[in-house]
C-alpha positions in Angstrom: -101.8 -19.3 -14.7 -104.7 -17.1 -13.2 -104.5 -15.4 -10.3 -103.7 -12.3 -8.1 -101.0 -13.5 -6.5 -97.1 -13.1 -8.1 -94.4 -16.1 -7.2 -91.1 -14.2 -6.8 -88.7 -16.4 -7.6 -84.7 -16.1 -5.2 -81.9 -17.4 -7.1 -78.7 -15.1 -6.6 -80.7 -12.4 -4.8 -81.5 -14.3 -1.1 -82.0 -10.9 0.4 -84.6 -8.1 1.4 -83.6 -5.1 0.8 -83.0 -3.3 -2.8 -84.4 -6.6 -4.7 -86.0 -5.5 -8.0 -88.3 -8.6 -8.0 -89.4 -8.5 -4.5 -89.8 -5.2 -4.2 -91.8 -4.7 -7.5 -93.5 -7.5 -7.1 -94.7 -7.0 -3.5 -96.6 -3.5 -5.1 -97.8 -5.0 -8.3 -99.4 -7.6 -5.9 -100.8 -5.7 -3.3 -102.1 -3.2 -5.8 -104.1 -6.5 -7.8 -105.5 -7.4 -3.8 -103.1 -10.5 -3.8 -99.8 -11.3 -2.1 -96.1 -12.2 -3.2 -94.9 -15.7 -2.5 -91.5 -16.6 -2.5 -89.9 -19.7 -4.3 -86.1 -21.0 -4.4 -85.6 -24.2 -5.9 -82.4 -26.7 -4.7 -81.3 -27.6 -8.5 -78.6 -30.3 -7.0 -77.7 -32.0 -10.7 -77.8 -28.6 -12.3 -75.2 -27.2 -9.2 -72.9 -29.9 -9.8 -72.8 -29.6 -13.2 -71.6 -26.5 -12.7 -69.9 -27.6 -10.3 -70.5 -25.9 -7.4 -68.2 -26.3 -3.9 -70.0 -28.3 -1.0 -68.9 -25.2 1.2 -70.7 -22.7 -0.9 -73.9 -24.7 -0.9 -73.6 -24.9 3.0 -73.7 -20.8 2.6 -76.4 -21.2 0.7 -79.1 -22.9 3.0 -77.4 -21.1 5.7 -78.6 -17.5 3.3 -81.5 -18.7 2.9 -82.4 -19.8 6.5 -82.3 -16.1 7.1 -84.1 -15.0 4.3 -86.8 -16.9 5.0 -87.0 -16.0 8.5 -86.4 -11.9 7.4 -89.6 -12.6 4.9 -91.3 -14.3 7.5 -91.3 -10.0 9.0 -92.9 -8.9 5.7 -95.8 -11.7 5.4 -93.7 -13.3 2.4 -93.6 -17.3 2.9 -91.1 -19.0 1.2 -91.5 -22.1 -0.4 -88.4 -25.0 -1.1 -88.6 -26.6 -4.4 -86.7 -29.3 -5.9 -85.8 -29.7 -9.7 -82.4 -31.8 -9.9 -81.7 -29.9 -13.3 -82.7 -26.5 -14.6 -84.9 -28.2 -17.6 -87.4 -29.3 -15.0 -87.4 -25.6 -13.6 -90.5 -24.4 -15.9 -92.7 -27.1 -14.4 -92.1 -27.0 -11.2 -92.8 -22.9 -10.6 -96.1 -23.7 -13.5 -97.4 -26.0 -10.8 -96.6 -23.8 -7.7 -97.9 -20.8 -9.2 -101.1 -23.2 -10.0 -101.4 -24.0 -6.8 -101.0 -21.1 -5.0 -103.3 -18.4 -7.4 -100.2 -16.8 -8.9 -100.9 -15.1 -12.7 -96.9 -14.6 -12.7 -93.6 -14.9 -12.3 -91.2 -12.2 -11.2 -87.4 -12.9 -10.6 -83.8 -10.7 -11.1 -82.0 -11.5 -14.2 -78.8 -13.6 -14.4 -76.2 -13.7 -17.2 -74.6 -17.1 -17.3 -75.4 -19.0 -20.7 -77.4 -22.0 -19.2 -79.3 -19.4 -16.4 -80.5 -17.3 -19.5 -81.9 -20.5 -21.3 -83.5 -21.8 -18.1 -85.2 -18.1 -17.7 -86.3 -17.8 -21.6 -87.8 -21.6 -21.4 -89.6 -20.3 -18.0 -90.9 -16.8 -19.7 -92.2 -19.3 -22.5 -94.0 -21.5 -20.4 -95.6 -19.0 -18.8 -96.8 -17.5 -22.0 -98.2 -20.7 -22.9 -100.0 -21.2 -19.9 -101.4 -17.4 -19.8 -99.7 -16.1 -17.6 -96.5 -14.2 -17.5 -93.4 -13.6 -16.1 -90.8 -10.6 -16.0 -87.0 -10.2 -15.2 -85.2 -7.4 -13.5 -81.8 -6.0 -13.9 -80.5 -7.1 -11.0 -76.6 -8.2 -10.8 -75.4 -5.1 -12.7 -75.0 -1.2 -12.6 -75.7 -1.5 -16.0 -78.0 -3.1 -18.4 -75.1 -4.6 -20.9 -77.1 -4.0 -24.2 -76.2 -0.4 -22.8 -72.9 -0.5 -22.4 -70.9 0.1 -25.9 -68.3 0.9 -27.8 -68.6 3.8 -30.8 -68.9 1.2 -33.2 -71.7 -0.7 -31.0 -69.7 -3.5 -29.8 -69.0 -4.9 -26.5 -66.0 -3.9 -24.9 -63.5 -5.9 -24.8 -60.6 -3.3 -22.9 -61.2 -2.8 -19.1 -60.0 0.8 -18.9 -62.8 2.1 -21.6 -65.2 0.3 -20.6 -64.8 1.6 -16.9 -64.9 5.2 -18.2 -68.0 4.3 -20.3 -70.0 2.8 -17.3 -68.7 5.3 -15.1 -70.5 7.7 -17.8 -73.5 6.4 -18.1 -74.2 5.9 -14.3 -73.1 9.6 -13.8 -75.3 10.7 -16.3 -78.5 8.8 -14.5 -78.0 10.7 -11.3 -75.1 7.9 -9.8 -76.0 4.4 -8.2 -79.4 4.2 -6.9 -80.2 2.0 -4.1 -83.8 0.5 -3.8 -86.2 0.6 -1.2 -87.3 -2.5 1.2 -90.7 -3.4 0.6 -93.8 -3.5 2.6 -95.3 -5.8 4.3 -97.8 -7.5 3.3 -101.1 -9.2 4.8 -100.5 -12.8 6.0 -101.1 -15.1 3.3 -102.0 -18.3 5.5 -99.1 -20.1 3.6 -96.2 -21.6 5.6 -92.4 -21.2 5.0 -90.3 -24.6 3.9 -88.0 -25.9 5.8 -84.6 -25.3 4.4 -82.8 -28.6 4.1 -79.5 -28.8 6.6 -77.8 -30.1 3.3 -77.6 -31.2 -0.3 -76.7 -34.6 -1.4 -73.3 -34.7 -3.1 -72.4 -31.6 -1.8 -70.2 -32.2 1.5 -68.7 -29.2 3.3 -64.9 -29.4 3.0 -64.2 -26.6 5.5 -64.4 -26.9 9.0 -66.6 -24.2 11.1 -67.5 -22.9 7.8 -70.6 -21.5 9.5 -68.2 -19.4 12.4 -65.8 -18.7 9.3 -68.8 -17.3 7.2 -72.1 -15.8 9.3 -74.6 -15.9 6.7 -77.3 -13.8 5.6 -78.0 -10.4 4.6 -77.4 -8.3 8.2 -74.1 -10.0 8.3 -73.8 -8.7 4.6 -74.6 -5.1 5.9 -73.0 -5.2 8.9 -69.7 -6.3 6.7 -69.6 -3.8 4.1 -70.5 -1.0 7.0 -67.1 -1.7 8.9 -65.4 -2.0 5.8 -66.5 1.5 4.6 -66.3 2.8 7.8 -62.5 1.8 9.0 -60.5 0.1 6.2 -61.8 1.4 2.5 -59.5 4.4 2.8 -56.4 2.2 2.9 -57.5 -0.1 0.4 -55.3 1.3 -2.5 -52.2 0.6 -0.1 -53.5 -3.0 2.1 -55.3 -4.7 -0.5 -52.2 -7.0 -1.8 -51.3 -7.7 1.4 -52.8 -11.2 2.3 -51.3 -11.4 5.7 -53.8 -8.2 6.9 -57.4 -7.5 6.9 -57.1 -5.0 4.0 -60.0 -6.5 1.8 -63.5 -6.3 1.7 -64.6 -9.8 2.4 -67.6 -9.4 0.7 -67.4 -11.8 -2.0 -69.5 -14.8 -0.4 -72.2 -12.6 0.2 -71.9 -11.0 -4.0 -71.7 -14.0 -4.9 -75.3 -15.6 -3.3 -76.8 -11.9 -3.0 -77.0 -11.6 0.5 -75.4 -8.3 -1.0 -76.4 -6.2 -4.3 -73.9 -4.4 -6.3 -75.5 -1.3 -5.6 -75.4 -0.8 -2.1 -71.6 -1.9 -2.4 -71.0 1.0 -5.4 -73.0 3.6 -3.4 -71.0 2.5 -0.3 -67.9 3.3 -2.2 -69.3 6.2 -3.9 -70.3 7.8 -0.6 -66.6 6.8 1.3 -65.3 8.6 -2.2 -67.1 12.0 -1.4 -69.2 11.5 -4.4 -67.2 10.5 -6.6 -67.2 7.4 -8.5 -63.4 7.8 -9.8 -60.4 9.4 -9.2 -57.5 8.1 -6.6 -57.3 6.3 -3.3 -58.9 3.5 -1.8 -63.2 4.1 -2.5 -61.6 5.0 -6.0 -60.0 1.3 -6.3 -62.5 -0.9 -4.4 -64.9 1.0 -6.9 -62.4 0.1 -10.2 -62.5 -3.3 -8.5 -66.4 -3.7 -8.6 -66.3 -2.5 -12.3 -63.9 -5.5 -12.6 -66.9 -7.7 -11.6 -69.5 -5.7 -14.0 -66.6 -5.9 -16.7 -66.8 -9.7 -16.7 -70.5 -10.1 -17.0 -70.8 -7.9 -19.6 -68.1 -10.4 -21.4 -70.4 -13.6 -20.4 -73.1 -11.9 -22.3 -71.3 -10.3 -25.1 -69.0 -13.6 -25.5 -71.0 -16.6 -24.2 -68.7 -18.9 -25.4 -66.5 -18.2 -22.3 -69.7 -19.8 -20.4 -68.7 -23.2 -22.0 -65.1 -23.9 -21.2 -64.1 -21.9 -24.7 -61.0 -19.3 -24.1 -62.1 -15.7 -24.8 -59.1 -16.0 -27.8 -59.8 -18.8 -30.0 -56.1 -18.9 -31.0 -54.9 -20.0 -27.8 -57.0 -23.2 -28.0 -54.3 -24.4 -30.1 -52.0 -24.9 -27.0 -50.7 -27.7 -25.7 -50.6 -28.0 -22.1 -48.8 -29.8 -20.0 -50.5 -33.2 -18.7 -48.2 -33.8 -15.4 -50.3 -35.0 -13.2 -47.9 -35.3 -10.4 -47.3 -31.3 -10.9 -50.8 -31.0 -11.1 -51.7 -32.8 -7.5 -48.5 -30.8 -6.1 -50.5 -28.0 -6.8 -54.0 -28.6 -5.7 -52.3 -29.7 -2.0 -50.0 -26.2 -1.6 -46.6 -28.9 -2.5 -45.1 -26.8 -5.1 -42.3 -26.4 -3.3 -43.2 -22.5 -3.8 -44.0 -21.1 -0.4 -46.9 -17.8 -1.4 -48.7 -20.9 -3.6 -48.5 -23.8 -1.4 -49.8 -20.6 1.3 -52.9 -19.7 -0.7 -54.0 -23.3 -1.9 -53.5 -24.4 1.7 -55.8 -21.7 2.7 -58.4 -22.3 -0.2 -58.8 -25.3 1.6 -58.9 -24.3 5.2 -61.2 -21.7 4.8 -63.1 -22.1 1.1 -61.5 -18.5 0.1 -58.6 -17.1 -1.1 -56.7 -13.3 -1.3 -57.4 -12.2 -4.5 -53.9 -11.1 -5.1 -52.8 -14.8 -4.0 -55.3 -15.9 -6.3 -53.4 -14.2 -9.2 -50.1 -15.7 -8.2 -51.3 -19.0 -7.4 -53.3 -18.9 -11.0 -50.0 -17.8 -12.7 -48.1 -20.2 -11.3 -50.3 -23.2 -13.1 -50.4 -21.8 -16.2 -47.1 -20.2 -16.9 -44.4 -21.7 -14.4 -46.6 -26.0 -14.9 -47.8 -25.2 -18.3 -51.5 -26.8 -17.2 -54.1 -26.0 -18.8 -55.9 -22.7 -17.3 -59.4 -24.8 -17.2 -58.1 -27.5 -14.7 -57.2 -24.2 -12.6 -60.5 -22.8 -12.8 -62.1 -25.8 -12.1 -60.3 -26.9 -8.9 -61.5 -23.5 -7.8 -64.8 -23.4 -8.3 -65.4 -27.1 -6.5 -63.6 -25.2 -3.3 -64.4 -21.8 -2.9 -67.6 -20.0 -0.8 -67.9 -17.5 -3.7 -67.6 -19.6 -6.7 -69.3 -17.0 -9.5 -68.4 -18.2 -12.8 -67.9 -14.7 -14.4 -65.5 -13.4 -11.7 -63.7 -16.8 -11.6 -63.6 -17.8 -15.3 -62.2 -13.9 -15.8 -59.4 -14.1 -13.7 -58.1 -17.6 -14.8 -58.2 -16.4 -18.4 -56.0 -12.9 -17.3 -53.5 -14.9 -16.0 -53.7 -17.6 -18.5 -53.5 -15.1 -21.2 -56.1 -16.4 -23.0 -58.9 -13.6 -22.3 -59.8 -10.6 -22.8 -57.3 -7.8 -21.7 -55.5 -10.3 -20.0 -52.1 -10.1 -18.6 -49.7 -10.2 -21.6 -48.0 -14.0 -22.8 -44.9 -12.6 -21.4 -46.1 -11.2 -18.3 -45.5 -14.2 -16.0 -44.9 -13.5 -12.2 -42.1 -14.6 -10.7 -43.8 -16.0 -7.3 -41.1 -15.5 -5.0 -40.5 -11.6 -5.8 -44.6 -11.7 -5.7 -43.7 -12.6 -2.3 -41.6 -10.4 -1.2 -43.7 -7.8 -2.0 -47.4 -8.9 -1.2 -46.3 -10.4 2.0 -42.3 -9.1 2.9 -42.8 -10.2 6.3 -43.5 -13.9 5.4 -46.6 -14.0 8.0 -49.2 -15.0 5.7 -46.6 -17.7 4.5 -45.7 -18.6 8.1 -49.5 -19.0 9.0 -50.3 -22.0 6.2 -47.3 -23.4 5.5 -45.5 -23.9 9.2 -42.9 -26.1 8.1 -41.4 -22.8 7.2 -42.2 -20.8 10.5 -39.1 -20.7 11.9 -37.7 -19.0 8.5 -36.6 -15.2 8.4 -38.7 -12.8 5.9 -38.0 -9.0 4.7 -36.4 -8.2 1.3 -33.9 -11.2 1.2 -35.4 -14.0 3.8 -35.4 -17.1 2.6 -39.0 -18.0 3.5 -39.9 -16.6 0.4 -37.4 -18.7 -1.6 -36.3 -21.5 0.6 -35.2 -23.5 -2.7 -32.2 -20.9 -2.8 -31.6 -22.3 0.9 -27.8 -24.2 1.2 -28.5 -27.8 1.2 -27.6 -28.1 4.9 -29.8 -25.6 6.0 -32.8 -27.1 3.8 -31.7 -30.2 5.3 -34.1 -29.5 8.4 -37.2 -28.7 6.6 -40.1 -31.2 6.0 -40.7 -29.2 2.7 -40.4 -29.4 -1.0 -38.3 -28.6 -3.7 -39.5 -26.4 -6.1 -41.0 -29.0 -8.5 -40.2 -26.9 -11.5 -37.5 -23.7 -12.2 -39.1 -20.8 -13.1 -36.5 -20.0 -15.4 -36.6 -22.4 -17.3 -40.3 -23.0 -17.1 -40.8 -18.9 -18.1 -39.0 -19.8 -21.3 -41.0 -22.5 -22.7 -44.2 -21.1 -21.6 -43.2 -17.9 -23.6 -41.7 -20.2 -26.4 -45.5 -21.8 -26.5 -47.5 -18.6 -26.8 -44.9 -17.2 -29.4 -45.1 -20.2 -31.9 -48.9 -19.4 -32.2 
């Protein structure tokens, strides 16, 4: 590797603005009179593998499609490589960087188990072939080597941890926010054309592209209204899956259209300064110290990375292998109206309310008894934001099985969930229309149509519940005890 030039490689980062690598690497290379080039490569094996929703890698090429033509405005070409798996990685950049005069490799850290091993085998190949190549903290406030316990270990309680990286950002002057870069001189390199699609990876949501704008002024532009007219209420709409009371922002976390910082220093700002304290900058910022909280696991715990629960003890469960309850599931036909409302719409739209998440997750492991990992996988083949860490973190809270997760014997009882996230029944109402004409409030039966009379269930094309949460409570509690 010899040259003036530095390859900046895009992964999870497909934006301009406050990225580490570019922005570093755009002034280390102008400094050494050469140029940054930019690099993504389509890994499609490697994607499924981890398997990776069709919809998502639509957003993807759509993210990228911007980014290329945003660094297109800076002099930054950007190039479209293929590896089908991550081993092949280490070549491929070797032979661009070759190519193209680059003595090195910049890119933003990631903290998944197989990304880290693909980045140390890339750093070493660089070595080898005298060059170099440098990671930058990228997906995190903070560096999680930094982040510990009085005893040095990783923390494994949300509420500490919180206060500790709440600490150490304060004490670093709060969330910084980095600069766009410069541009640079035209290199004489032209852009790749970014492929309209991925083999093996077919969209599964209609209009996903009017559902989803991609790119990072969409990104922007979201988290600006956001802060601007609905982050006040959060605290109070946030459970509420029948109103615009979230952020929205996850697609765009998720690919990096969008960096953690300028969504903590948004919060910061709508909190007066304040990183903690009450009310709804307080709790969107608790929520994106959720997000740090798992990553800091994935590194601390990697065996959560690999389909391991976060408490070894629970592997000794046996799950339920109904596969009829299992397919109920997956097509919103549990019979349970706030479920069979969220999976519906998983499917729709490639997203889900977080809060329905939690119920809908519940309900499979606690009311079916099926194993948390079908759960997470079903997921993460369907949804826009798909980020293990996030994902794999909130199946294991409601499965019990990670760490400072919901307790064994904390299992929702979905139609009270209900009546509480969604009293009026509209969110129900809008995916599951067989139950439309059905009344809502504190006692309406569209929360709980099971309970229905059998003459007045006698008019609904719906389901019975396929299981009673009674009865299903006790043996999933039964289960957990006799570990």
């Amino acid at each position: 590797m010899r040259g003036n030039n530095i390859l900046v490689w895009f992964r999870t980062d497909l934006r301009i603005g406050d990225n580490p690598a570019l922005t570093r690497g755009m002034a280390d290379a102008a400094a050494a009179g050469g140029a940054v080039i930019g690099v993504f490569a389509v890994s499609s094996q490697q994607w499924a593998r981890h398997d990776w929703a069709g919809v998502r890698v639509g957003f993807v090429l759509r993210t990228l499609r911007e980014l290329s033509a945003g660094l297109g405005k800076v002099g930054v070409p950007l190039l479209i490589v293929e590896s089908a798996r991550f081993s092949g990685v280490p070549k491929v950049l070797l032979d661009l960087a070759a190519k193209h005069s680059c003595g090195a490799v910049y890119y933003n850290r990631e903290h998944e188990l197989n990304e880290t091993r693909r980045d140390a085998a890339v750093d070493a190949a660089c070595v080898r072939a005298g060059g170099k190549s440098i990671g930058f903290l990228d997906q995190v406030l903070v560096n999680p080597a930094e982040v510990r316990t009085g005893e040095g270990k990783v923390y494994t309680v949300f509420t500490p941890f919180r206060r500790a990286l709440y600490k150490i950002i304060e004490e670093r002057g709060g969330v910084g926010v980095g600069p766009s870069p410069k541009k640079q001189a035209a290199t004489g390199i032209a852009s790749s054309r970014v492929p309209e699609s991925v083999d093996g990876f077919e969209p599964h949501v209609r209009d996903a592209a009017a559902l989803w704008p991609a790119g990072e002024a969409e990104a922007r532009g979201r988290l600006r209204a956001f802060a601007a007219t609905r982050i006040s209420r959060y605290e109070d709409d946030r459970n509420n899956p029948a109103i615009d009371g979230t952020s929205s922002l996850s697609p765009y976390l998720a690919v990096g259209a969008l960096s953690i910082r300028q969504c903590a220093a948004a919060a910061v700002e709508a909190n007066r300064g304040r990183l903690g304290g009450e009310g709804g900058a307080a709790t969107w910022m608790s929520e994106l110290a959720w997000r740090e909280f798992y990553r800091h696991i994935m590194v601390g715990f990697p065996r959560v990375c690999m389909h391991r629960a976060f408490k070894p003890e629970t592997e000794r469960l046996k799950w339920s292998e109904n596969e009829e309850h299992f397919a109920a599931w997956c097509a919103g036909r549990t019979g349970v109206p706030i479920v069979d409302a969220g999976m519906r719409c998983l499917a729709a739209m490639g997203w889900m309310h977080n809060r329905v998440r939690m119920i809908a997750a519940m309900y499979l492991v606690k009311d079916l008894f099926i194993d948390w990992r079908r759960g997470e996988l079903w997921f993460m083949r369907h949804l826009i934001d798909g980020d293990l860490g996030n994902n794999n973190g909130g199946w294991q809270w409601s499965a019990s099985t990670g760490t400072d997760a919901a307790p064994y014997f904390r299992i929702f009882n979905p139609a009270s969930q209900s009546r509480t996230c969604d009293p009026s029944g509209e969110y129900i109402r809008r995916w599951v229309p067989e139950l439309v004409g059905l009344e809502g409030g504190a006692k309406g039966p569209i929360h709980d149509p099971g309970a229905l009379p059998p003459l007045a269930r006698a008019g609904l094309e719906y389901p019975e519940p396929i299981v009673d949460h009674a009865r299903a409570r006790e043996r999933t509690i039964g289960a957990f005890r006799a570990l």
